[in-house]
C-alpha positions as CSV (number, residue, x, y, z in Angstrom):
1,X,0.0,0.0,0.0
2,X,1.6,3.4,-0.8
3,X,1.0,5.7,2.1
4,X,1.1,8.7,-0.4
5,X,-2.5,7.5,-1.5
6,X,-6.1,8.1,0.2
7,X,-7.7,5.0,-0.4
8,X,-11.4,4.8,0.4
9,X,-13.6,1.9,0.8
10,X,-16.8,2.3,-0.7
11,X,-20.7,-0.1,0.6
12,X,-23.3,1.0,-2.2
13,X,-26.8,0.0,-2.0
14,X,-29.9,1.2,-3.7
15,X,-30.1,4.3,-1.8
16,X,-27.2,5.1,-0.2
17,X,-23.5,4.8,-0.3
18,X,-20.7,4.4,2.7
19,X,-17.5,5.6,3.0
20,X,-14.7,4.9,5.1
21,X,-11.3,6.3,4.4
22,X,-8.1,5.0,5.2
23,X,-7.9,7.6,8.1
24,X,-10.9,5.9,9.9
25,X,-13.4,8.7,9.1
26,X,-16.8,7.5,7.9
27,X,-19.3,9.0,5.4
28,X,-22.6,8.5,3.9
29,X,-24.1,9.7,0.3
30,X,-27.1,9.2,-1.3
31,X,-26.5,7.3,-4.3
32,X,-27.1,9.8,-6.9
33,X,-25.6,12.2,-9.1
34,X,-26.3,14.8,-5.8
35,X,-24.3,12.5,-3.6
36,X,-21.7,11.7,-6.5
37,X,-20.8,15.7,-6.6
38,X,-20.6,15.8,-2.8
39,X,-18.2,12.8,-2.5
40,X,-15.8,13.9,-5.1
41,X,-15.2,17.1,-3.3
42,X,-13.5,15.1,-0.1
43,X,-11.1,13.1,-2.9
44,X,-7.5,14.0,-4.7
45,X,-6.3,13.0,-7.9
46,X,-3.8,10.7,-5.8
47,X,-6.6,8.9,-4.4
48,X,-7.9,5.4,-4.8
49,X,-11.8,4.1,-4.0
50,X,-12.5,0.5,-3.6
51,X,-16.0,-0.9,-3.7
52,X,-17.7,-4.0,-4.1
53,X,-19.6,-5.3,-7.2
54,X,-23.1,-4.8,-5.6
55,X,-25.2,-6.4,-8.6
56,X,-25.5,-2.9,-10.7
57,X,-25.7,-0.4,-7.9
58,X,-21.5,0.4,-8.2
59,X,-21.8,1.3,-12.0
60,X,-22.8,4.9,-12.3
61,X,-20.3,5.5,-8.8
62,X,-17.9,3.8,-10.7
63,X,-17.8,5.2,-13.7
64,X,-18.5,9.0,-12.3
65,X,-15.0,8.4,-10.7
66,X,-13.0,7.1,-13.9
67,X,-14.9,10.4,-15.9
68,X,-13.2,12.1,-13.0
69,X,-9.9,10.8,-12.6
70,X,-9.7,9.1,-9.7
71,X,-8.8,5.2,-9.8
72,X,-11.1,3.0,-8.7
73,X,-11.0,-0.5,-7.7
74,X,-14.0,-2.8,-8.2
């Protein structure tokens, strides 16, 4: 694990989305385009979200993040 990266860890359900960062802190967005835009603003270019395949809830987090240039882990 580089310690230079942020790496977040990402629960997505139907209506909500959790957070937790790799400094302990926890988060929740509603998962939308609404919650999307809030969540970006916490996260650098140099930082890395990891989420679970959850059926096709992860897709449109997923790809707002790649759009946005942040790596993501699925």
């Amino acid at each position: 694990m580089n310690k230079d990266i942020k790496y977040f860890g990402i629960d997505i359900s139907h209506l909500v989305f959790d957070v937790t960062d790799s400094d302990g802190n926890y988060y929740q967005f509603k998962n939308s385009i609404l919650g999307f835009k809030k969540f970006i603003k916490l996260l650098g270019l140099d930082n890395h979200c990891v989420m679970e395949a959850t059926g096709y809830y992860h897709y449109q987090l997923a790809y707002y993040l790649l759009e946005s240039g942040i790596q993501v882990s699925v």
